[in-house]
DRENPA-483442 format. One record per atom (N, C-alpha, C): z, y, x. Coordinates in steps of 0.001 Angstrom, whole numbers, padded with zeros to 6 digits, always signed. Each point is the difference from the previous one (the first is absolute). Layout:
ZYX;...
***
This chain:
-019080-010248-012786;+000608-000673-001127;+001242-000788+000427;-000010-000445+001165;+001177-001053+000339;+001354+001094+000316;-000539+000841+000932;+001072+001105+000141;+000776+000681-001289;-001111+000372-000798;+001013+000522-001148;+000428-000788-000725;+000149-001402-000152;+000402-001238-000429;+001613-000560+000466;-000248+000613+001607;+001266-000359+001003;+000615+001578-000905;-000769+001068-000243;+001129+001189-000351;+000230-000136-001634;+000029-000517-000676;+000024-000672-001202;+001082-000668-000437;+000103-001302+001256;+001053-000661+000102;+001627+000672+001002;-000408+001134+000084;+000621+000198+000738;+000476-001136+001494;-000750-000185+000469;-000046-001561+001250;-000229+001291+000892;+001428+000019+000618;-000404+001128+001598;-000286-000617+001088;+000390-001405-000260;+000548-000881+001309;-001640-000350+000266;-000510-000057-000981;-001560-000976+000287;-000771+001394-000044;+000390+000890+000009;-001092+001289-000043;-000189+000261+001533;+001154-000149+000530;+000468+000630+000914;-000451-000975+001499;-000500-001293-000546;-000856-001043+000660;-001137+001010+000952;-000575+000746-001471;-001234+000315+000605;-000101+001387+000367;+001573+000600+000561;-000309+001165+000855;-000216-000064+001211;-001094+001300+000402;-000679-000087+000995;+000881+000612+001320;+000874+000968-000345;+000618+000593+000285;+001358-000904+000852;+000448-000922-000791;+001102-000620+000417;-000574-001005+000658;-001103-000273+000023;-000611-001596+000536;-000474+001115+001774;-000542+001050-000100;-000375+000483+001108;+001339+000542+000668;+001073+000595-000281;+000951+000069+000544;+001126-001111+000794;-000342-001491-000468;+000463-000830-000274;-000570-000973+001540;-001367+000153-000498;-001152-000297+001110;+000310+000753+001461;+000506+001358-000225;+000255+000882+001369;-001454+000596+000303;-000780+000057-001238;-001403+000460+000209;-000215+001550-000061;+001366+000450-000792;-000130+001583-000161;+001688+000239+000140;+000211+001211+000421;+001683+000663-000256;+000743-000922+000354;-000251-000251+001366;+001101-000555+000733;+001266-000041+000068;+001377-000530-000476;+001068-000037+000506;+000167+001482-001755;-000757-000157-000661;+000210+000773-001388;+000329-001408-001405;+000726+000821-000991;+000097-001236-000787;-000242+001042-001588;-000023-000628-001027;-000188+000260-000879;+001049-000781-001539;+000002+000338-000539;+000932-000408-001511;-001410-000946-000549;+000629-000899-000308;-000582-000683-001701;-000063+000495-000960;-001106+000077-000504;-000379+000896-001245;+000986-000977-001433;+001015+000460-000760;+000233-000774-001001;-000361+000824-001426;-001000+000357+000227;+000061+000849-001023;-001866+000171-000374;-000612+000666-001108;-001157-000088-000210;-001129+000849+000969;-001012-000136+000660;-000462+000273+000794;-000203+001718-000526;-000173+001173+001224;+000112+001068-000535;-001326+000463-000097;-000991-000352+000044;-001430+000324+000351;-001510-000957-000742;-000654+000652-000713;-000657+001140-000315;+000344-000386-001087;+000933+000874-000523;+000794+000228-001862;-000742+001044-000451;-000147+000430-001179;-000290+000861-001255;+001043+001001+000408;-000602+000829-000087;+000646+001508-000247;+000820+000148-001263;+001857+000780+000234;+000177+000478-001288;+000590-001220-000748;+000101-000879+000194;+000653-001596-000756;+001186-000405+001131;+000710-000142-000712;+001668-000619+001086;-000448-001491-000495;+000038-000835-000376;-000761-001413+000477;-001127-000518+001020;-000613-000474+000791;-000775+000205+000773;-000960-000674-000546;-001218+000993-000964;-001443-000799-000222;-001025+000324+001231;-000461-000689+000229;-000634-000013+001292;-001553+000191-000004;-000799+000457+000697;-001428-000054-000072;-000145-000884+000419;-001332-000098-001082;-000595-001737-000172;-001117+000115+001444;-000383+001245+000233;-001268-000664+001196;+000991-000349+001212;+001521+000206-000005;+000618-000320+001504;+001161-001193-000262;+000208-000829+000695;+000908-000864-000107;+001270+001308+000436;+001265-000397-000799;+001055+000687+000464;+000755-000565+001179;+000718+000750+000723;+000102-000052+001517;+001531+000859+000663;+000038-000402+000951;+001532+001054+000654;-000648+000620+000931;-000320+001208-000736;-000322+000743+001297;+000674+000861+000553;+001026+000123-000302;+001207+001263+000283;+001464-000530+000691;-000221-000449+000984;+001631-000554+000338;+000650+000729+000999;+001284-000511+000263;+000371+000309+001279;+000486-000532+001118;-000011+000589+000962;-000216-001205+001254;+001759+001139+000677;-000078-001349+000963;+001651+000338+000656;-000389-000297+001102;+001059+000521+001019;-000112-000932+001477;+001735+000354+000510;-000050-000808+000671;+001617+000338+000637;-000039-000656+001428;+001018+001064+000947;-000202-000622+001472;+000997-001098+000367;-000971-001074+000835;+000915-001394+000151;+001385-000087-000289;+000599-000783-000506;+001586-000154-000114;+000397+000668-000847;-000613+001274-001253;+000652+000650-000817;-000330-000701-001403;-001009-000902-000371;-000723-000329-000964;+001216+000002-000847;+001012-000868+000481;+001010-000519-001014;+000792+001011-001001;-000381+001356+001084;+001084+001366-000744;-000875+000685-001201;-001343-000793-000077;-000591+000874-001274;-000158-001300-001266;+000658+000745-001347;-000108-000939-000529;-000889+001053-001346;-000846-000995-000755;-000911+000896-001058;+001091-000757-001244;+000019+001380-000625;+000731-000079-001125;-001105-000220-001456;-000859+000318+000507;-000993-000058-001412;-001208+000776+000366;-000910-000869-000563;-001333+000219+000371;-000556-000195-001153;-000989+000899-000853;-000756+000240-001098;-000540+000750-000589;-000952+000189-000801;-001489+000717-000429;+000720+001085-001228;-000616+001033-000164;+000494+000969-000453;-001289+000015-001525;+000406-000548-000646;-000690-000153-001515;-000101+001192-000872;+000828+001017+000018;-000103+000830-000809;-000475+001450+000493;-000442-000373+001163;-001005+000843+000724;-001286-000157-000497;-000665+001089-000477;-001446-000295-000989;-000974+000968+000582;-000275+000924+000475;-000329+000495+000510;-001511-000439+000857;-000109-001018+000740;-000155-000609+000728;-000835-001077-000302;-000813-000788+001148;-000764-001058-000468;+000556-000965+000856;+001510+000255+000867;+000700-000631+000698;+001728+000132-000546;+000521-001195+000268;+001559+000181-000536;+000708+000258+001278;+000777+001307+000138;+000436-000015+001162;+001034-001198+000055;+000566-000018+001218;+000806-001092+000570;+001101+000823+000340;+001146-000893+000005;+001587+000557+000884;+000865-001079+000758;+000637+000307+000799;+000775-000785+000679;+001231+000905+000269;+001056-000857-000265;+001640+000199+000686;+000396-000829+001172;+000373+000591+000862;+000329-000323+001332;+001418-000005+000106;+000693-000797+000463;+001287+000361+000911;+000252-000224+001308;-000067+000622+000966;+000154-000062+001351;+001807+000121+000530;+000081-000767+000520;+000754-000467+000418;+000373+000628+001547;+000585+000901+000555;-000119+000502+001147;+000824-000826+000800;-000529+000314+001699;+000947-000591+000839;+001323+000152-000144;+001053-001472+000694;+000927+000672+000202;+000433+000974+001047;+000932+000702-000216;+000711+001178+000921;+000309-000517+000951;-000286+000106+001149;+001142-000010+001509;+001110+000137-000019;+001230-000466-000486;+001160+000293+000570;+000616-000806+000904;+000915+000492+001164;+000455-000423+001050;+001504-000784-000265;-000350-000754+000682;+001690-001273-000218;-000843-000952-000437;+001058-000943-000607;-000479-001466+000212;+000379-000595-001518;+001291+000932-000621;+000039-000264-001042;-000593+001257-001151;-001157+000633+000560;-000334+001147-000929;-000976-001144-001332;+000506+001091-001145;-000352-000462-001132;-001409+000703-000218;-000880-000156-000130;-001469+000045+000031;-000063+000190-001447;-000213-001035-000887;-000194-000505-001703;+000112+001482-000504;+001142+000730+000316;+000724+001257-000563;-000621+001191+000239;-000552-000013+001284;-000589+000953+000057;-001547+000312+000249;-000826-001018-001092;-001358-000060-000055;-000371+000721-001334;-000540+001592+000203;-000818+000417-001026;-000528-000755-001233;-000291+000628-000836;-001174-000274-000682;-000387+001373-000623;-001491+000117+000352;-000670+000689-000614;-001264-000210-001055;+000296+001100-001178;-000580-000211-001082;-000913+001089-000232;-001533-000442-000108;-000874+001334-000024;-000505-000338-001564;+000078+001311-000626;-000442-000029-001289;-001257+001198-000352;-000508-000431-000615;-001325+001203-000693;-000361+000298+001455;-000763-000733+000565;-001107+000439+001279;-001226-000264-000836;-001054+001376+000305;-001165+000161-000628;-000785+000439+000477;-000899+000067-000075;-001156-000172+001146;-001021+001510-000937;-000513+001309+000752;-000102+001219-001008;-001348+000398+000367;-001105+000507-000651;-001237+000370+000524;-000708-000673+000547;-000180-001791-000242;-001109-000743+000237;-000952-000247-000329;
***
């Protein structure tokens, strides 16, 4: 009752108190040196089939059970930045709302030689679009 109360009010900040997930990651008790997004959005798990609002079954408190986790090696953290992170509602199908995330990675800079080489200019960016995951 309190949970779907916090999803009611839409209150992510106080929902998000009582994830287990972020409190054990947080702790260093599980997925070491892994991080995860803040859920701002309505929990995706255990919804009604077939309804783009999320009514939820009453025998389960609703929950995040679907996220995604990142890791990056020392010193690169700064080059990934999440552009948006959120639950996919009009997915019905399902007794789970899938989830998505946008990434931008930021690649090293280039090596160039001299002292006055301009770096800024010649740093990529790459943009991956429609990656999908087929026969799971």
């Amino acid at each position: 009752a309190f949970v779907n109360q916090l999803v009611a009010e839409q209150n992510w900040d106080k929902l998000q108190e009582y994830d287990e997930l972020l409190h054990c990651i947080r702790d260093m008790k599980v997925l070491s040196d892994w991080e995860t997004m803040q859920c701002r959005f309505p929990p995706t798990f255990k919804v009604t089939r077939d309804r783009v609002t999320e009514t939820y079954n009453k025998k389960r408190a609703p929950s995040y059970t679907d996220r995604i986790l990142f890791n990056s090696m020392p010193g690169f953290r700064q080059n990934l930045h999440i552009s948006e992170f959120t639950s996919t509602p009009k997915f019905v199908s399902s007794d789970h709302k899938p989830i998505r995330g946008i990434f931008e990675i930021e690649p090293s800079p280039t090596v160039v030689p001299g002292p006055l080489a301009d770096t800024q200019h010649m740093r990529p960016k790459l943009l991956f679009t429609r990656i999908a995951a087929k026969n799971l």
